[in-house]
C-alpha positions in Angstrom: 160.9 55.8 44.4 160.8 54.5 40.7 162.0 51.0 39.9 164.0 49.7 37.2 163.0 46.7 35.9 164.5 43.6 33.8 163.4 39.7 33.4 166.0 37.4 32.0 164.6 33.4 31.7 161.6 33.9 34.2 164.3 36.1 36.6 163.1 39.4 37.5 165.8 41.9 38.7 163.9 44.9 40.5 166.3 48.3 41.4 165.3 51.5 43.3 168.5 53.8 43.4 168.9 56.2 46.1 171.1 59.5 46.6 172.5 59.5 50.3 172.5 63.0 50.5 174.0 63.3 54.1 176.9 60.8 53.2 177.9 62.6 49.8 180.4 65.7 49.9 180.2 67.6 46.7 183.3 70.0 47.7 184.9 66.4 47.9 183.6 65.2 44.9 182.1 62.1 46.5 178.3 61.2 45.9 177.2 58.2 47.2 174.0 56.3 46.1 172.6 53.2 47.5 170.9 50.7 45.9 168.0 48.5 46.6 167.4 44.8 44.6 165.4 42.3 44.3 165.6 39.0 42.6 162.3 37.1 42.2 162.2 33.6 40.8 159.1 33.2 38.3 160.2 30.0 37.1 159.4 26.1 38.2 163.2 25.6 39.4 165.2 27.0 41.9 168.2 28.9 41.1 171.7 30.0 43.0 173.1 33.8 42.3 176.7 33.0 41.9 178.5 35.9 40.2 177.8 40.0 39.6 178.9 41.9 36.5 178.4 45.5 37.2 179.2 48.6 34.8 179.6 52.1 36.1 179.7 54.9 33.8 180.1 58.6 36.0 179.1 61.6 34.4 182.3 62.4 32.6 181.9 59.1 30.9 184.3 57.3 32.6 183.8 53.7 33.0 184.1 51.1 35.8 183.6 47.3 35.9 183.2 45.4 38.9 183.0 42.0 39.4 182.9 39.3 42.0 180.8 36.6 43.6 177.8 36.6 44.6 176.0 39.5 46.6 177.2 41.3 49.8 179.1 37.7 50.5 176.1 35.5 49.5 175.5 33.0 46.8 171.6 33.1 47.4 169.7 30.3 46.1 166.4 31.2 45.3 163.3 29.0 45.1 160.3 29.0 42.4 157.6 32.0 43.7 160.6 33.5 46.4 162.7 36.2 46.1 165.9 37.8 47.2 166.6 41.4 48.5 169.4 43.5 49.2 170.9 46.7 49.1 174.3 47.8 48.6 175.8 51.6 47.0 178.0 53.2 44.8 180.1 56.1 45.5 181.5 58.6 42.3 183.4 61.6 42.0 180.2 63.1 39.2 176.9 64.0 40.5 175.0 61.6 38.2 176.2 58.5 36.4 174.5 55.1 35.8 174.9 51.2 36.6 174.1 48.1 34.9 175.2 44.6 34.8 174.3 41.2 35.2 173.7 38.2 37.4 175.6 34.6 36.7 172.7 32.3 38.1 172.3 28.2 37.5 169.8 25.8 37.6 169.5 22.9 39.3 171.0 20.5 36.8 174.8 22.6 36.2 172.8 25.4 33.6 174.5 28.8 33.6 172.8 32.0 32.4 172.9 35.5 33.0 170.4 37.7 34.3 170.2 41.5 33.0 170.3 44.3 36.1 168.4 47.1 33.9 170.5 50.4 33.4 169.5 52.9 36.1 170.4 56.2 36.8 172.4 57.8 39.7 171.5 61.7 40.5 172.4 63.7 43.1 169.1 65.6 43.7 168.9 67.0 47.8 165.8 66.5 49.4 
């Protein structure tokens, strides 16, 4: 599986997409695509994942933003040298598309940045 890669301030966001062939239904027009990320921490404080940004463009060009907090209902914190995984997915009504976004993190003392997810691509290509 090939990763997508981005570091942001000593944050690394890693991304493998994956097309979930037996959950997608092309006479529907529903293709679902999971997602795998992790979040490693390469700097000398911790930090806390408080918000997501995501942009979803389908293959007709139509965009989509979510945005909420955290991930999958957490606010990880994550300490120098550690990491965070998870996974989540995506469904559209196109058989390819992409995602990309970012990650509202803060340091210890109150400081706010955000951390790029890298664009990657969503295909619908059956094993």
């Amino acid at each position: 599986m090939t990763s997508f890669i981005a570091t942001t301030e000593d944050i690394t966001v890693r991304v493998r997409p994956v097309y979930l062939d037996g959950q997608s239904d092309p006479i529907e027009k529903k293709f679902v695509f999971a997602y795998f990320i992790r979040i490693e921490n390469h700097g000398a404080e911790k930090v806390q994942l408080l918000r997501r940004h995501w942009h979803i463009i389908d293959g007709s060009g139509e965009a989509k933003e979510v945005e909420g907090e955290g991930v999958v209902g957490k606010q990880p914190v994550i300490t120098p040298g550690k990491s965070h995984e998870y996974n989540s997915f995506c469904v559209l009504e196109t058989f390819e598309g992409t995602m990309e976004g970012t990650y509202l993190m803060q340091r210890s003392n109150g400081e706010q940045f955000r951390a790029l997810i890298p664009r990657f691509p969503l295909r619908a290509l059956s094993n």
